[in-house]
N, C-alpha and C positions, 0 to 999 in steps of 0.2 A: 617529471613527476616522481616524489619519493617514493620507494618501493619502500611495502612493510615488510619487516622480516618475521620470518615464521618464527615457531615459538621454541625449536631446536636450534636458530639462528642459521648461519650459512651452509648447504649441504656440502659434501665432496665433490659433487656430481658438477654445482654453481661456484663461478667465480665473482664475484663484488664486481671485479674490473670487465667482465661482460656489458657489452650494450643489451639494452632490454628486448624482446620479442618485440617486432616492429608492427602488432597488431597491439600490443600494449599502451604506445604511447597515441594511440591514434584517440580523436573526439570521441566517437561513439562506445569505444572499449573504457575511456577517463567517465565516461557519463555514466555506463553501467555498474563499475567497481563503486563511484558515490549514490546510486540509487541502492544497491544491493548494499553498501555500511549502513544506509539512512532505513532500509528496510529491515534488517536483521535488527540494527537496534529496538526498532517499533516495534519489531516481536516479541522482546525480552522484556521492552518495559510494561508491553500489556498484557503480558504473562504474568509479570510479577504483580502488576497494580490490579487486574482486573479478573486474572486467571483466563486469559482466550488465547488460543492458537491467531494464528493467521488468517483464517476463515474465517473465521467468529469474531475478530474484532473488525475487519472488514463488514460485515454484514450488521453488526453491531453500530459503527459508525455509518453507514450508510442508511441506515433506520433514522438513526438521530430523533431530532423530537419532531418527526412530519406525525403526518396520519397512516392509518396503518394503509400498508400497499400491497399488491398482490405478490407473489414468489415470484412470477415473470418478470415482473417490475426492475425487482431485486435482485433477481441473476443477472438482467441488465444492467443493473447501478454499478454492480461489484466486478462485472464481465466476465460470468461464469454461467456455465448453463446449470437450469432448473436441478438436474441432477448432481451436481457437484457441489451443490450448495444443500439439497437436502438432507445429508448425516446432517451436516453443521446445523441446520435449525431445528434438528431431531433435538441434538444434543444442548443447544441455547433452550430449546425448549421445555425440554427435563431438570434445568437447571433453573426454571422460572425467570430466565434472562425474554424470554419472547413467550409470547401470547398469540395463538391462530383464532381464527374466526373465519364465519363464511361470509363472503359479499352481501350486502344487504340489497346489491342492487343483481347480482346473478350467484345464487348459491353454488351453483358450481365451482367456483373463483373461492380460494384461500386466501384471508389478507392476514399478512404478520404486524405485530408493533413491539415498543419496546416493552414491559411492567416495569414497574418503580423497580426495579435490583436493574435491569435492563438499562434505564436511566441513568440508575447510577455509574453503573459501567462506563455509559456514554461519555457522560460530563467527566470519568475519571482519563479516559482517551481525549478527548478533546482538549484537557487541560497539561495533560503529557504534551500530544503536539501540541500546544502552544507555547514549553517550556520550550522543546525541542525547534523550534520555528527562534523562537527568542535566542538560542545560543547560535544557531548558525549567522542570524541579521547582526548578533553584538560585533561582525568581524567585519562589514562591510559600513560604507557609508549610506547616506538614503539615495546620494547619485548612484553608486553603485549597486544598489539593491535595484533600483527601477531599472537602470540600464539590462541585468542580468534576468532580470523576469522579463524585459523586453526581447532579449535574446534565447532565454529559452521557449516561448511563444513561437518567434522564427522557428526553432531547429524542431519544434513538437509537430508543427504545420509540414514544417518539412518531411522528416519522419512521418508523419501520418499519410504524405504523397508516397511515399517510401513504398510504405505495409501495402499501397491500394494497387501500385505497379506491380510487386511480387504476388499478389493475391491474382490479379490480371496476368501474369505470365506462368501461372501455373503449368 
């Protein structure tokens, strides 16, 4: 795996001709460092395209163009609880990005959706990832595009036995 170099280049402290941290090259540490480049970038492009934190276009795309759904709904979609998602649709909401209303079927129940700027938002996120989705597939073939969603389905499955034993051996 290539190591990026920082942006002072080599320190004192590092030599080039060092082997890597032996948790560095392993799967799970290779899968985190491309989920967290593939995330930060998402942040910056939907910052710049759309003006949203991380929160907010998460909830923003997860709204998409359903019907509107309750906050519980949506803390689930996003997998974050009720409360840590409420600044963010404080703030979608002062911003005319989201519209509340009460259930029409139990007023108790808040249901959010997107307004047309909301929308637009969306469709500007959705079309990000799909530029974003199109330069990573320009590098594989389509054998190797299936083959690699097949294998990341395995290790997601796996991984998710993973999280359910440590949550059990608490």
């Amino acid at each position: 795996m290539s190591q990026i170099p920082s942006r002072g280049g080599s320190s004192p402290e590092t030599d080039q001709n060092d082997p890597p941290a032996p948790i560095t090259v392993m799967l799970s540490s290779r899968l985190m460092v491309l989920a967290n480049l593939l995330k930060r970038g998402a942040i910056l492009r939907y910052k710049r395209l759309a003006g949203l934190s991380s929160v907010e276009f998460g909830l923003v795309a997860s709204l998409g163009r359903r019907p509107p759904m309750s906050v519980a709904r949506l803390a689930e979609a996003v997998g974050q609880d009720k409360g840590q998602i409420s600044r963010a649709l404080a703030e979608l909401v002062s911003r005319k990005l989201i519209a509340k209303s009460a259930n029409p079927k139990d007023s108790r129940e808040v249901l959010v959706s997107l307004t047309a700027t909301g929308l637009a938002a969306h469709d500007a996120i959705v079309a990000g990832a799909q530029e974003r989705n199109r330069r990573l597939r320009e590098h594989l073939s389509e054998a190797e595009f299936e083959a690699l969603l097949q294998q990341v389905d395995q290790l997601t499955a796996i991984a998710a036995e993973m999280l359910e034993a440590e949550k059990v051996s608490r």
